[in-house]
DRENTORKOL-3810 file (N, C-alpha, C; in nm, 4 decimals):
REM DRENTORKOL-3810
@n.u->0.9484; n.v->0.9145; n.w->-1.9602; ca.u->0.8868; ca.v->0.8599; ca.w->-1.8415; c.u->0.8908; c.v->0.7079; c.w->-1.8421
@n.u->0.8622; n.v->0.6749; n.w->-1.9620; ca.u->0.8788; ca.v->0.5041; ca.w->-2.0120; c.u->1.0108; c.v->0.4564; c.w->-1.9532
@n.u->1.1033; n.v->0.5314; n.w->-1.9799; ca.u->1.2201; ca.v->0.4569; ca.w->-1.9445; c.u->1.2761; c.v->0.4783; c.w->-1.8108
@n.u->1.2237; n.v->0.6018; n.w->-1.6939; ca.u->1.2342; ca.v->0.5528; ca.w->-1.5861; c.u->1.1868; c.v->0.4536; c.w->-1.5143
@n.u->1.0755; n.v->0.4511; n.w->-1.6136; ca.u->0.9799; ca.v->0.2920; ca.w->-1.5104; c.u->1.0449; c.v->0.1814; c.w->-1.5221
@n.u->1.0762; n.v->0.1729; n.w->-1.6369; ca.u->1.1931; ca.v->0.0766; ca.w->-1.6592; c.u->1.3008; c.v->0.0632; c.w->-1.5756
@n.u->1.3512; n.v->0.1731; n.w->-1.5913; ca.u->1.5077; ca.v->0.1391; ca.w->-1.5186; c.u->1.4762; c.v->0.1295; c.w->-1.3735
@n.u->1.3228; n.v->0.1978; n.w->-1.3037; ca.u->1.3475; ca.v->0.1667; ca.w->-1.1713; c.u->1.3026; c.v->-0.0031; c.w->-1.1892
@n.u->1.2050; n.v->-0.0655; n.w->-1.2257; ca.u->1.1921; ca.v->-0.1762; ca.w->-1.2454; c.u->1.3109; c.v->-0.2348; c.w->-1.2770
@n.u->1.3618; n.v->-0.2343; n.w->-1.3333; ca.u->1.5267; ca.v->-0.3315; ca.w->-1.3339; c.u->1.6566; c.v->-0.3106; c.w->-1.1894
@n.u->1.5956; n.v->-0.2056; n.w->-1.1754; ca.u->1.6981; ca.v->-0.1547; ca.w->-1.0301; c.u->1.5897; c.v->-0.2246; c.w->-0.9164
@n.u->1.4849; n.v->-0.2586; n.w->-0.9083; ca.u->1.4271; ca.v->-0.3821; ca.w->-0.7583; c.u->1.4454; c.v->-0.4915; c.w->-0.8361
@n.u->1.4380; n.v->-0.5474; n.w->-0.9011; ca.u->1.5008; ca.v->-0.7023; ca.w->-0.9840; c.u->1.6425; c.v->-0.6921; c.w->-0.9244
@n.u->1.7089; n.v->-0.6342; n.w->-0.9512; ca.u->1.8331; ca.v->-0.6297; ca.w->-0.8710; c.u->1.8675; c.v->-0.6725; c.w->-0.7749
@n.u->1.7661; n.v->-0.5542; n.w->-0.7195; ca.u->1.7857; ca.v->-0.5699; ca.w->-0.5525; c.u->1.7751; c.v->-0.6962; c.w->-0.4911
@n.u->1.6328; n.v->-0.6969; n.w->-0.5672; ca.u->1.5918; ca.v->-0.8496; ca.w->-0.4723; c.u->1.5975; c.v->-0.9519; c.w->-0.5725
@n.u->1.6895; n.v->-0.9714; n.w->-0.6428; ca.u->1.6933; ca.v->-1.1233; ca.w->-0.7391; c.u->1.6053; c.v->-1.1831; c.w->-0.8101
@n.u->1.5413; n.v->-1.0990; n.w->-0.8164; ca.u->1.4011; ca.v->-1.1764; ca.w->-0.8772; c.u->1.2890; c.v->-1.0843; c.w->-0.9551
@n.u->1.2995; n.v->-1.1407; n.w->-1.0603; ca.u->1.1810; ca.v->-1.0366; ca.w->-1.1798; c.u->1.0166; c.v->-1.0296; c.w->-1.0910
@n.u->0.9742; n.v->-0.9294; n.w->-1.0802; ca.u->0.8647; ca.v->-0.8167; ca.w->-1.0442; c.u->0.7682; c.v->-0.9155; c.w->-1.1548
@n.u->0.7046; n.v->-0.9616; n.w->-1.0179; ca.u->0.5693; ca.v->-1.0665; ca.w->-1.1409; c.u->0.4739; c.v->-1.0006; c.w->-1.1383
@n.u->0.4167; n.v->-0.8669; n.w->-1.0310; ca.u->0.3207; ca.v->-0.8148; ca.w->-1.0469; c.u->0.2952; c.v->-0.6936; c.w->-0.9994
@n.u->0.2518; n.v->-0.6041; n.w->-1.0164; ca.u->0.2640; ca.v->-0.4245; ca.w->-0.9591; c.u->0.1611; c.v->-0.3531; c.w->-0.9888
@n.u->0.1422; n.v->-0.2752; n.w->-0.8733; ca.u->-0.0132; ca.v->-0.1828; ca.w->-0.8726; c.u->0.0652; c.v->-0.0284; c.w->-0.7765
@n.u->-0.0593; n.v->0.0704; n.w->-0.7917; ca.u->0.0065; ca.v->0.1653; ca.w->-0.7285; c.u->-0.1157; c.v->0.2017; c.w->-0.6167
@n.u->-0.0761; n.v->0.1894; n.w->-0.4855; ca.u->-0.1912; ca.v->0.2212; ca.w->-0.3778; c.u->-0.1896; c.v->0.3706; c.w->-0.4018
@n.u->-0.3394; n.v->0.3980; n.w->-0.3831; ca.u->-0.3333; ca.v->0.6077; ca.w->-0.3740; c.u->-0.3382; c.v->0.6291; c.w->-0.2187
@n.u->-0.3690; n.v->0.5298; n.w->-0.1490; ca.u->-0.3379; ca.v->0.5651; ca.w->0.0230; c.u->-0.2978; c.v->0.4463; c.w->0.0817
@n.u->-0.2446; n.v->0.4348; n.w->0.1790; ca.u->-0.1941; ca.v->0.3691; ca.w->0.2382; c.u->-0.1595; c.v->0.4506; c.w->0.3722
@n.u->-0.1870; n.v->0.3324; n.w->0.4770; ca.u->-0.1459; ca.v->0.3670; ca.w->0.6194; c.u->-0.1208; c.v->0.2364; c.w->0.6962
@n.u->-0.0684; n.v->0.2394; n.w->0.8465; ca.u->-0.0503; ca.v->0.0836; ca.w->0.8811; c.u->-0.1052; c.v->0.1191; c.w->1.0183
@n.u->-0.0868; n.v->-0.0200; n.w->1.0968; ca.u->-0.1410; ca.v->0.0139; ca.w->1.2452; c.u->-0.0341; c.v->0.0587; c.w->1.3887
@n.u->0.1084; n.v->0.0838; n.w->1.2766; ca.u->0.1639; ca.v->0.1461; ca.w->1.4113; c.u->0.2338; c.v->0.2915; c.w->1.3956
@n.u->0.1069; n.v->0.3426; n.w->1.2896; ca.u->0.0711; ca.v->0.4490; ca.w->1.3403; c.u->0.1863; c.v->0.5554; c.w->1.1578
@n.u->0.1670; n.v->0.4735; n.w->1.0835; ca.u->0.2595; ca.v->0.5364; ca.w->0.9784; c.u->0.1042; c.v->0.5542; c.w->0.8446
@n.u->0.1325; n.v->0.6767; n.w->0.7791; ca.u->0.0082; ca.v->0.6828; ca.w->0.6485; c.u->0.0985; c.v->0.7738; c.w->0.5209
@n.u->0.0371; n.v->0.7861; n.w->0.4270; ca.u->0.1193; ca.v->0.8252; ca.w->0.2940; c.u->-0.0450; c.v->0.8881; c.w->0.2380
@n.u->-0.0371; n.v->0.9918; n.w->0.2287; ca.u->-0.1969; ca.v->1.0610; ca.w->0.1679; c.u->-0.1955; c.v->1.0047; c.w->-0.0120
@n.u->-0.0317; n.v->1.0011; n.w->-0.0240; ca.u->-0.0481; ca.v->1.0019; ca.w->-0.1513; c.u->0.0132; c.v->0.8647; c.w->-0.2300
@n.u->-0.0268; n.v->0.8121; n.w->-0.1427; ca.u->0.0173; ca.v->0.6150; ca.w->-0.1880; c.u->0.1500; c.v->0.5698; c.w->-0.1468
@n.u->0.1558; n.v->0.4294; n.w->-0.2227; ca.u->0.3022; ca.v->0.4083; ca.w->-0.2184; c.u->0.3007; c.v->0.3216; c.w->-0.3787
@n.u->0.4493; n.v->0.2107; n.w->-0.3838; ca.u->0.3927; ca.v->0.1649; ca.w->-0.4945; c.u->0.4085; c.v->-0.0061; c.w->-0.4162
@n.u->0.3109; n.v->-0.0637; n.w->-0.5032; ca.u->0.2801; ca.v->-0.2192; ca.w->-0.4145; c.u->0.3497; c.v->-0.3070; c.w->-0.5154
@n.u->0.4115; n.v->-0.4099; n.w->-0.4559; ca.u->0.4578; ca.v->-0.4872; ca.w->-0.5490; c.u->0.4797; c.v->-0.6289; c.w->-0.5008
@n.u->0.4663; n.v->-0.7627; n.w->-0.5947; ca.u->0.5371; ca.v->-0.8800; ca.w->-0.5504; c.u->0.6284; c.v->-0.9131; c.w->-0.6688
@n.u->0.7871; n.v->-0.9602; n.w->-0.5617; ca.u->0.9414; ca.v->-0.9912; ca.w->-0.5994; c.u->0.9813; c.v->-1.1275; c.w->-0.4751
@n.u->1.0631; n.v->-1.1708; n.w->-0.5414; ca.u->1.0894; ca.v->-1.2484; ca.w->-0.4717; c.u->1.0132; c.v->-1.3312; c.w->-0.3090
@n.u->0.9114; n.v->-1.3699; n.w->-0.3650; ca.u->0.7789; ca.v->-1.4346; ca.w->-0.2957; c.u->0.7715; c.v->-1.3372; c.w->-0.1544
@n.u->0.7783; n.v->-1.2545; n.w->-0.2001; ca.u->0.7286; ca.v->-1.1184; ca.w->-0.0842; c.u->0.6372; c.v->-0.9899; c.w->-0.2240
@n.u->0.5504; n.v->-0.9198; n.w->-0.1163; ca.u->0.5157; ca.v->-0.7933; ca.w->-0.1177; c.u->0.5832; c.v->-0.7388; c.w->-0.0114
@n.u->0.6338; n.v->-0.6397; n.w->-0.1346; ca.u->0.6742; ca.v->-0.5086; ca.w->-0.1329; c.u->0.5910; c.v->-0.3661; c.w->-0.1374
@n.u->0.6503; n.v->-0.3046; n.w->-0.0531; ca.u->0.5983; ca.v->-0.1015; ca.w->-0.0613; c.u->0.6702; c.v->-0.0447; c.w->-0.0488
@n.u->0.6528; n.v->0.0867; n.w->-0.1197; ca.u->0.7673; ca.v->0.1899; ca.w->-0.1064; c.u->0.7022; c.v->0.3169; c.w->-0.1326
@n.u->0.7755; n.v->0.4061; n.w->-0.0799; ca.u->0.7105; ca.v->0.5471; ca.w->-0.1147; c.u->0.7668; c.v->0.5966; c.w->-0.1537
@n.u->0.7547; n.v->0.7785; n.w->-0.2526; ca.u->0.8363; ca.v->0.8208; ca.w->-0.2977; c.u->0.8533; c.v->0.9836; c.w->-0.2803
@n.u->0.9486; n.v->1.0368; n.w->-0.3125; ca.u->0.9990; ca.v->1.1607; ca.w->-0.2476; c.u->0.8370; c.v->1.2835; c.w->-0.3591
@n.u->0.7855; n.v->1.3373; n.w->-0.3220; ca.u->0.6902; ca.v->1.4184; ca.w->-0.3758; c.u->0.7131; c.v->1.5612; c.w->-0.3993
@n.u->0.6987; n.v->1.6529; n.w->-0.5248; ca.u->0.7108; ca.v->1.7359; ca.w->-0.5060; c.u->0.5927; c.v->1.8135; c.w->-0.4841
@n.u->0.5873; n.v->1.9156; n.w->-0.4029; ca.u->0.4182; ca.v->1.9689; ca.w->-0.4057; c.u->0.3960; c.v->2.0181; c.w->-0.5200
@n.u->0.2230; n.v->1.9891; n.w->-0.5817; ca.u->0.1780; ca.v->2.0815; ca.w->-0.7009; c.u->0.0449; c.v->2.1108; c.w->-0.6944
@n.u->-0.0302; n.v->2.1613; n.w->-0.7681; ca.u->-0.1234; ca.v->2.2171; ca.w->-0.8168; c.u->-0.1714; c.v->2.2323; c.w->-0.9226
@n.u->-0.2507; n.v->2.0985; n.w->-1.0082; ca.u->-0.2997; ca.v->2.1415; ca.w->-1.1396; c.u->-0.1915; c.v->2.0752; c.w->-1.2229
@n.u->-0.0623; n.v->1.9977; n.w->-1.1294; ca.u->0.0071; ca.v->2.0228; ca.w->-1.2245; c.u->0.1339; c.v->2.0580; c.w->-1.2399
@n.u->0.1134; n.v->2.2017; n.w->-1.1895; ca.u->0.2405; ca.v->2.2634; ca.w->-1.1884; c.u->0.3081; c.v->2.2791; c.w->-1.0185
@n.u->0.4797; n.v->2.1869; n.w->-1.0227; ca.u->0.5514; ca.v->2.1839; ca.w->-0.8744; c.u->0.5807; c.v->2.3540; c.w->-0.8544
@n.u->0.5894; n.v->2.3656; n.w->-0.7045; ca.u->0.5978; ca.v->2.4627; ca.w->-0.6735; c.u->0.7567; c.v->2.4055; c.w->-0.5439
@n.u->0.8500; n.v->2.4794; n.w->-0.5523; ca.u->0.9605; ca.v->2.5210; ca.w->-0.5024; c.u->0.9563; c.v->2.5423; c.w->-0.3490
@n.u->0.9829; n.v->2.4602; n.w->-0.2665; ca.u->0.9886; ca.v->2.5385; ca.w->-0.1486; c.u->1.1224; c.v->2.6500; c.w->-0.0620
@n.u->1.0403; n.v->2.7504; n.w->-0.0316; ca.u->1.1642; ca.v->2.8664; ca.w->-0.0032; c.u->1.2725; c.v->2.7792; c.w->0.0946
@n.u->1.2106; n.v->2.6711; n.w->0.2343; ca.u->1.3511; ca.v->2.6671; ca.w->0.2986; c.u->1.3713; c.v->2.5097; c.w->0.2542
@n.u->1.4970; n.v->2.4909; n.w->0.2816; ca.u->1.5131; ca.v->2.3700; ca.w->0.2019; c.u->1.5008; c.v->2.2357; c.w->0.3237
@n.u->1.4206; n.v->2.1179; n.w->0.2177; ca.u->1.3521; ca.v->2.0514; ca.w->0.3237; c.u->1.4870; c.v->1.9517; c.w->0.3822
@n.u->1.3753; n.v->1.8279; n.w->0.4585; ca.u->1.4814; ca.v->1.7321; ca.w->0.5313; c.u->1.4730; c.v->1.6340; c.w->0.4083
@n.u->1.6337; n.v->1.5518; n.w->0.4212; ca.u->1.6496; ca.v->1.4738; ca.w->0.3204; c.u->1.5333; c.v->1.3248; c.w->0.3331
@n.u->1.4741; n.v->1.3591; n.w->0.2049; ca.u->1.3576; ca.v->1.2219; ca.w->0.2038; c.u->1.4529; c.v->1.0924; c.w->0.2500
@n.u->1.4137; n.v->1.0228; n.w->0.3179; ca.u->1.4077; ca.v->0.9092; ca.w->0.3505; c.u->1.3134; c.v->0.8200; c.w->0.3378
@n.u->1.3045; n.v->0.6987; n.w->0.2439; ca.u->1.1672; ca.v->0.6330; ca.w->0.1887; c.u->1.1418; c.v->0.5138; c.w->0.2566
@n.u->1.0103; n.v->0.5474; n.w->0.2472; ca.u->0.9581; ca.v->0.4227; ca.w->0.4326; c.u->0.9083; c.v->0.2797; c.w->0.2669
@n.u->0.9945; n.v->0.1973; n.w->0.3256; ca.u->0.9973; ca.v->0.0367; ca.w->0.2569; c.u->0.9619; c.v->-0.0660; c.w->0.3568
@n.u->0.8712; n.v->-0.1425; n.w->0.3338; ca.u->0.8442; ca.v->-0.2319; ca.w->0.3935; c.u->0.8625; c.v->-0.3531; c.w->0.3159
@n.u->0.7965; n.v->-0.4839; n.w->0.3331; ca.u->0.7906; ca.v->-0.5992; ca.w->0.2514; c.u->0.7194; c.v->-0.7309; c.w->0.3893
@n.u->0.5959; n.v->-0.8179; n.w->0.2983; ca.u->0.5970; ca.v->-0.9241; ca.w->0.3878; c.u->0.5949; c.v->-1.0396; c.w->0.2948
@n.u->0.5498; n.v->-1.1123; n.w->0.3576; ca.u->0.5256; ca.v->-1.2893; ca.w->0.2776; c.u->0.3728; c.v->-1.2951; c.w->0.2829
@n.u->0.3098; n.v->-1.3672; n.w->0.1170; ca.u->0.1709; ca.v->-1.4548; ca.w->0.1393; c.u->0.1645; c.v->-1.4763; c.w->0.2850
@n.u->0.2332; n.v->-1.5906; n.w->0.2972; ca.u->0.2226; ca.v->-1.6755; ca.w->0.4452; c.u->0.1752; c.v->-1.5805; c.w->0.6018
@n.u->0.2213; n.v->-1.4790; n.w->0.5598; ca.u->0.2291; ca.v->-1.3701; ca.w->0.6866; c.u->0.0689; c.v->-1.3456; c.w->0.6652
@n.u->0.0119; n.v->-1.3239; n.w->0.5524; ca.u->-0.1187; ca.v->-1.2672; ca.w->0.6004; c.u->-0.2083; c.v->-1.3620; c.w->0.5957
@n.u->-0.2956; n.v->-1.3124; n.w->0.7164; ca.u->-0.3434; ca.v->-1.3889; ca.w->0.8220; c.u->-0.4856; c.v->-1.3558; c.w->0.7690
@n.u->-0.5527; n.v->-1.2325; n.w->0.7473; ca.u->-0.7279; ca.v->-1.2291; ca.w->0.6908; c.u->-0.6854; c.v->-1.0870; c.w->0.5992
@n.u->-0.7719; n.v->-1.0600; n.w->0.5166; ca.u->-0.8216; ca.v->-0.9279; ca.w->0.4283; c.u->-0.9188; c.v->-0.9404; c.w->0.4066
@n.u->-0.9753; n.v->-0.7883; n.w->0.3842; ca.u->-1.0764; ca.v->-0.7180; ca.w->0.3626; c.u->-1.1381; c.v->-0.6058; c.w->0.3252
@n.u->-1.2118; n.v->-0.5770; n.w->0.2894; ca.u->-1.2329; ca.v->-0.3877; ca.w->0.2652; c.u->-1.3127; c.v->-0.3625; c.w->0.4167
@n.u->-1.2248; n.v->-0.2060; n.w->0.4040; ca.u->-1.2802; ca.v->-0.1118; ca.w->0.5371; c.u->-1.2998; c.v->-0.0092; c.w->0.5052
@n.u->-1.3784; n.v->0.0528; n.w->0.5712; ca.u->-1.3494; ca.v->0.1707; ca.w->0.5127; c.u->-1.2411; c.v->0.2792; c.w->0.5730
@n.u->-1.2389; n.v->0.4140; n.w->0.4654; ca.u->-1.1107; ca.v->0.4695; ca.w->0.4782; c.u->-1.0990; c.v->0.5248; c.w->0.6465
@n.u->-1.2499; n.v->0.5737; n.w->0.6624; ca.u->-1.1869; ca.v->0.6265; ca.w->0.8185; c.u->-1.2082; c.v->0.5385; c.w->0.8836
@n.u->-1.2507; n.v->0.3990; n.w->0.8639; ca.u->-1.2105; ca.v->0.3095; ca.w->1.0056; c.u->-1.0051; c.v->0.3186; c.w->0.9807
@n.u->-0.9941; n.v->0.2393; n.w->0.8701; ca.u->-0.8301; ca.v->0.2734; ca.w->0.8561; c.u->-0.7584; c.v->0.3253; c.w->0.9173
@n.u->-0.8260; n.v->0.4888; n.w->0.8723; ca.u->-0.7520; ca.v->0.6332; ca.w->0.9634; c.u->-0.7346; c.v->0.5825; c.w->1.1486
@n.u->-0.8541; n.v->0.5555; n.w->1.1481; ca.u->-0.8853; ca.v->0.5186; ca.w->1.3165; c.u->-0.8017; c.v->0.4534; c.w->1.3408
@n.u->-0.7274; n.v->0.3152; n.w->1.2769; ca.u->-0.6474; ca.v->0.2446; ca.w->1.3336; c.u->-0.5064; c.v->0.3147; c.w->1.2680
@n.u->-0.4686; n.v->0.3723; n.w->1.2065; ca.u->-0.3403; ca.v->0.4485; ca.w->1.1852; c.u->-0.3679; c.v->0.5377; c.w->1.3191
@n.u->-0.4068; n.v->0.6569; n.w->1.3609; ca.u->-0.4400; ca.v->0.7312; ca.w->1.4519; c.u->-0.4315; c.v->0.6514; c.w->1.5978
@n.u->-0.4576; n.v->0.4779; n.w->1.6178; ca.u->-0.4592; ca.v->0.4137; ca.w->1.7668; c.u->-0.5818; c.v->0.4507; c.w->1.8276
@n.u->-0.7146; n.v->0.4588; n.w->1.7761; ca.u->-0.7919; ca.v->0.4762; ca.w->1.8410; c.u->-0.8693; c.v->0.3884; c.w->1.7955
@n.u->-0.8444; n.v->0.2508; n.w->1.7422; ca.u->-0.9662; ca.v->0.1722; ca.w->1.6939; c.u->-0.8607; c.v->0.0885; c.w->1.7205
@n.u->-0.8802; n.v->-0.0687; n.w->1.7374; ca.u->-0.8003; ca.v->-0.2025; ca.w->1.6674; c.u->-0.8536; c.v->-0.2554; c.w->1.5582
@n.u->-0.7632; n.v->-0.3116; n.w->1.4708; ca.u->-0.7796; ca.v->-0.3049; ca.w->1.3820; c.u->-0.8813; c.v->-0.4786; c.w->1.3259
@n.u->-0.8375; n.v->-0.5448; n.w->1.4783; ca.u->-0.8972; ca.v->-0.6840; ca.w->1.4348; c.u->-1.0705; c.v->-0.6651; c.w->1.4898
@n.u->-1.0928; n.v->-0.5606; n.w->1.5452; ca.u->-1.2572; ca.v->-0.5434; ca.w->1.5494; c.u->-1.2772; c.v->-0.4486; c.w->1.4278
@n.u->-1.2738; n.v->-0.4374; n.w->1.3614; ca.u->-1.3353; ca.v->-0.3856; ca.w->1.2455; c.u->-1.4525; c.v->-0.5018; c.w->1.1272
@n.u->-1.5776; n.v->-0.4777; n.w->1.1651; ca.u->-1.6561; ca.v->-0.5641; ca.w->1.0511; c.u->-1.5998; c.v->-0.4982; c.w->0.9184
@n.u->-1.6441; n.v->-0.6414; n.w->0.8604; ca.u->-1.6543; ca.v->-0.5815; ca.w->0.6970; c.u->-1.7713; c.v->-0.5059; c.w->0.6556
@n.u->-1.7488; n.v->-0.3824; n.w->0.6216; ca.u->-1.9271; ca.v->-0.3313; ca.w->0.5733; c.u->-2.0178; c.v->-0.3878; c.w->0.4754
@n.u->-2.1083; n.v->-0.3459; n.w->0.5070; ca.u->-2.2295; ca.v->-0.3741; ca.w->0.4176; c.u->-2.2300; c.v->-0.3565; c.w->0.2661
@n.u->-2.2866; n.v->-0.4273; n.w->0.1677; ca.u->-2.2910; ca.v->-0.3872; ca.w->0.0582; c.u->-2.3463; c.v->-0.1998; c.w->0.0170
@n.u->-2.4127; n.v->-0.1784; n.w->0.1060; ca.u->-2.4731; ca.v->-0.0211; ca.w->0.1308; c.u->-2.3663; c.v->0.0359; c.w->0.1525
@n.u->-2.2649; n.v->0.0144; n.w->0.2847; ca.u->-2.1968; ca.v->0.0958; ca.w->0.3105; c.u->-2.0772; c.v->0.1328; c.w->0.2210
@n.u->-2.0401; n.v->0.0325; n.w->0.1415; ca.u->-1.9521; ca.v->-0.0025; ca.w->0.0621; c.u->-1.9551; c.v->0.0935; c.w->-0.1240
@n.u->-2.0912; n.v->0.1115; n.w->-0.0833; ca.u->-2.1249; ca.v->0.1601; ca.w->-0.2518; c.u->-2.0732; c.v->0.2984; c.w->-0.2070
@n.u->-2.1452; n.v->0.3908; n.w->-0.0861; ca.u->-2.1207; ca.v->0.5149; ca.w->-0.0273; c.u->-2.0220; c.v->0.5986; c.w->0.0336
@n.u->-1.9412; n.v->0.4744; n.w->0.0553; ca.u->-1.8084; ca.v->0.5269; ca.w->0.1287; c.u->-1.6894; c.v->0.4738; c.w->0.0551
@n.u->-1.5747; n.v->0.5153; n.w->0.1102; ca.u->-1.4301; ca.v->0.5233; ca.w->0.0495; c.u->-1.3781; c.v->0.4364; c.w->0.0959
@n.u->-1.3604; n.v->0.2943; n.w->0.0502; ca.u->-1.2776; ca.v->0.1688; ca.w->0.1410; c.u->-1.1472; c.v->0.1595; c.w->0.0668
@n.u->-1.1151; n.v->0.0709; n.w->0.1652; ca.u->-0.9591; ca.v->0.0199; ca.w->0.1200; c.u->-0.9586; c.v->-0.1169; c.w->0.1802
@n.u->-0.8026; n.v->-0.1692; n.w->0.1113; ca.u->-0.8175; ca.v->-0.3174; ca.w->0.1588; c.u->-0.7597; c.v->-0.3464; c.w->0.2663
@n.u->-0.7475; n.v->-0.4273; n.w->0.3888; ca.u->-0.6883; ca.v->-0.4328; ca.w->0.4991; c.u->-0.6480; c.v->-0.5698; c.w->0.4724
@n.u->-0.4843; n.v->-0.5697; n.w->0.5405; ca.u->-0.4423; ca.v->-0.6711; ca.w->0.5637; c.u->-0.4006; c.v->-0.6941; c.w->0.6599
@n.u->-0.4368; n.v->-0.8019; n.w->0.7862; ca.u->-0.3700; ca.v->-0.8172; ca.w->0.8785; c.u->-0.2944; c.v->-0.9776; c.w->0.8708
@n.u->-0.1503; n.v->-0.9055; n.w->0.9600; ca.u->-0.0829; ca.v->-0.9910; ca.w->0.9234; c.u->-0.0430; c.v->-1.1028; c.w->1.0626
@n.u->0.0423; n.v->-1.2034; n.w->1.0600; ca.u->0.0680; ca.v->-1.2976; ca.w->1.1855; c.u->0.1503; c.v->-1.2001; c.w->1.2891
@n.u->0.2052; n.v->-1.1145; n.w->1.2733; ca.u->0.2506; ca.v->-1.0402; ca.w->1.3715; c.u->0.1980; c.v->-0.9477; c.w->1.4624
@n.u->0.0406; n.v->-0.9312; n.w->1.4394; ca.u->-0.0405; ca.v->-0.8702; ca.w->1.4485; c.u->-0.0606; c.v->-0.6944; c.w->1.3955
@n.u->-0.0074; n.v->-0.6699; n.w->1.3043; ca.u->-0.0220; ca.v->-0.5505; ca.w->1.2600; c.u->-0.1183; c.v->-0.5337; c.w->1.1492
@n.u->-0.1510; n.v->-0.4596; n.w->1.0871; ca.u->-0.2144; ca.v->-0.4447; ca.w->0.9899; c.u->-0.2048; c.v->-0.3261; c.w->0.9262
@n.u->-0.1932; n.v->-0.3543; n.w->0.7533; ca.u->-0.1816; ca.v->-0.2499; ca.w->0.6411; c.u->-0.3129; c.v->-0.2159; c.w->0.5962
@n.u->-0.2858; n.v->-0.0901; n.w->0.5310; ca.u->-0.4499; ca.v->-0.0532; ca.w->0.4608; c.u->-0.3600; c.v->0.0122; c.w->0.3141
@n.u->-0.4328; n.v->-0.0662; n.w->0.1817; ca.u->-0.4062; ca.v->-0.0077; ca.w->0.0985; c.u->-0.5400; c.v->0.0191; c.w->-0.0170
@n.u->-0.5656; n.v->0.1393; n.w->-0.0621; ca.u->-0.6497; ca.v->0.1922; ca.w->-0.1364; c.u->-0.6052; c.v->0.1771; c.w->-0.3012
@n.u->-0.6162; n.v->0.0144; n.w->-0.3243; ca.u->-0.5346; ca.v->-0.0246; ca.w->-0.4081; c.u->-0.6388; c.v->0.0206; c.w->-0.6051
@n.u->-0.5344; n.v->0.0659; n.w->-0.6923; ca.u->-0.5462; ca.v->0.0807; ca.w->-0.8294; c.u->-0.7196; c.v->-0.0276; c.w->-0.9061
@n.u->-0.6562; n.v->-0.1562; n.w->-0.8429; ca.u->-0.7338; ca.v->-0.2535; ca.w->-0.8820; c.u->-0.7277; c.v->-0.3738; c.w->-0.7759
@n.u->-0.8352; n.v->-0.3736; n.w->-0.6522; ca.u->-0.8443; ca.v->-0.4574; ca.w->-0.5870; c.u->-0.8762; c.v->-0.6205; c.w->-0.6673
@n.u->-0.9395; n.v->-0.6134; n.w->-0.6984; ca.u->-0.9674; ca.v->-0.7223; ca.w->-0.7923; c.u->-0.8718; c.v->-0.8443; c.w->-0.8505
@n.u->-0.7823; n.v->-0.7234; n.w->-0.8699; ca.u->-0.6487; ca.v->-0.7975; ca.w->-0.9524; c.u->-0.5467; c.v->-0.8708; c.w->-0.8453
@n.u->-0.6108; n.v->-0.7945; n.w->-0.7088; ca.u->-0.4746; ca.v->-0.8396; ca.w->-0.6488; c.u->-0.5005; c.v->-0.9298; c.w->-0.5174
@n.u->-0.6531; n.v->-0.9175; n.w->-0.5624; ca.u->-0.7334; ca.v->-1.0750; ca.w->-0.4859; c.u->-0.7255; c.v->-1.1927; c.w->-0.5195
@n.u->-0.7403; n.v->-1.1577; n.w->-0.6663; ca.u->-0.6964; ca.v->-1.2389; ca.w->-0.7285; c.u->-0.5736; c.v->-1.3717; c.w->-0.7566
@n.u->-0.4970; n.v->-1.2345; n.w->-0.7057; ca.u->-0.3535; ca.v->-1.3166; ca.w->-0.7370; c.u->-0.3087; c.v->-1.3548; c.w->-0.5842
@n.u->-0.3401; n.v->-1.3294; n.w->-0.5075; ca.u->-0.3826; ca.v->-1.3698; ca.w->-0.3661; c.u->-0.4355; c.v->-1.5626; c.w->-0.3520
@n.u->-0.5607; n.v->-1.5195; n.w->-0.4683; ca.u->-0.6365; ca.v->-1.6614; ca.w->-0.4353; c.u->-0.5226; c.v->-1.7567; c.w->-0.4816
@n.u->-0.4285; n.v->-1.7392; n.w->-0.6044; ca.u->-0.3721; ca.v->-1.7806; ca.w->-0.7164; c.u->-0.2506; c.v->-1.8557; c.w->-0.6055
@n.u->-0.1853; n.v->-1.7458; n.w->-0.4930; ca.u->-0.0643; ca.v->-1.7693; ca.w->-0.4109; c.u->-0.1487; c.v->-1.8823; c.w->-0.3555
@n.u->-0.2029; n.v->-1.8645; n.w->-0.2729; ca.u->-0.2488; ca.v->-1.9675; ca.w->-0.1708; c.u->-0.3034; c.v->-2.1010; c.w->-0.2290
@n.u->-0.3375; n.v->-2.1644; n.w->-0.3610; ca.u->-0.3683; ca.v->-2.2373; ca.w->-0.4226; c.u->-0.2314; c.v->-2.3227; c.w->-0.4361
@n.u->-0.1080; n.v->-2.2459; n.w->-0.4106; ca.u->-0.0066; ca.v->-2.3284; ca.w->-0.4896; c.u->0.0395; c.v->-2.3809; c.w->-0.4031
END
C-alpha cells in the first residue's frame, strides 16, 4: 500500500512540476454547482494551487468489496484545482447547510458561521468561497492543519 502512495505521489509531481508540499484526505466534499462525493476526495497543494481528486470506489461492507453483477460506466475522476489568491473567505458550516448549497436551495454566501453550541453538536465542514463565486465544502482529516497553512500562504 506504501508504495502505491508513493508512486501515485510521484505521478502528480509529474504532472504538475512541482513536489506535493502538503496533503490531507476530505471524507466529504461537495461544491455549489451542484457536484458531492459521500466518500471524499483527496486535497492537496502542488504547484501554488490546491488540488482535488476523487477516486474510482469499490463497494464494501466491513471490509469486504462486493462485485457488481452488470458492469458499470467507466469511472471518470472529477479533478478540480484553484489558487490561495482565488479564495475569497472560509469557514465551518455545517454539513447540511453544505448539502443545501450542493442541492441549490440555499446560497452559499448567506450562510452564518455557527455558534460555538452549534458547532460542538453538529457535523461541519470547511467552506471555501472562492472569487468566481462558487464555493467548496470539505470535511477535512485535520482542519487545523490546513488553516494553518492557509494563514502561512497569505503571510508570504
Amino acid at each position: 500500500m506504501e508504495r502505491d502512495t508513493q508512486a501515485f505521489l510521484a505521478e502528480l509531481e509529474n504532472r504538475h512540476g512541482s513536489p506535493v508540499l502538503w496533503r490531507t484526505y476530505a471524507t466529504w466534499y461537495g461544491n455549489s454547482m451542484g457536484y458531492c462525493r459521500e466518500y471524499g476526495v483527496f486535497f492537496y497543494f502542488c504547484a501554488d494551487r490546491f488540488h482535488y481528486q476523487d477516486f474510482e470506489r469499490t463497494p464494501a461492507i466491513l471490509g469486504l468489496n462486493f462485485t457488481r453483477k452488470k458492469s458499470p460506466e467507466p469511472f471518470v475522476p472529477y479533478i478540480g484545482s484553484f489558487t490561495t489568491a482565488q479564495i475569497t473567505a472560509t469557514r465551518q458550516v455545517t454539513k447540511a447547510q453544505a448539502r443545501r448549497v450542493v442541492a441549490g436551495t440555499l446560497a452559499a454566501a448567506a450562510i452564518p458561521s455557527p455558534s460555538v453550541f452549534i458547532r460542538f453538536f453538529r457535523q461541519t465542514v470547511q467552506m471555501l468561497l472562492l472569487s468566481d463565486g462558487s464555493a467548496h465544502f470539505f470535511e477535512l482529516m485535520d482542519t487545523k492543519e490546513f488553516l494553518t497553512l492557509l494563514d502561512t500562504m497569505e503571510t508570504r
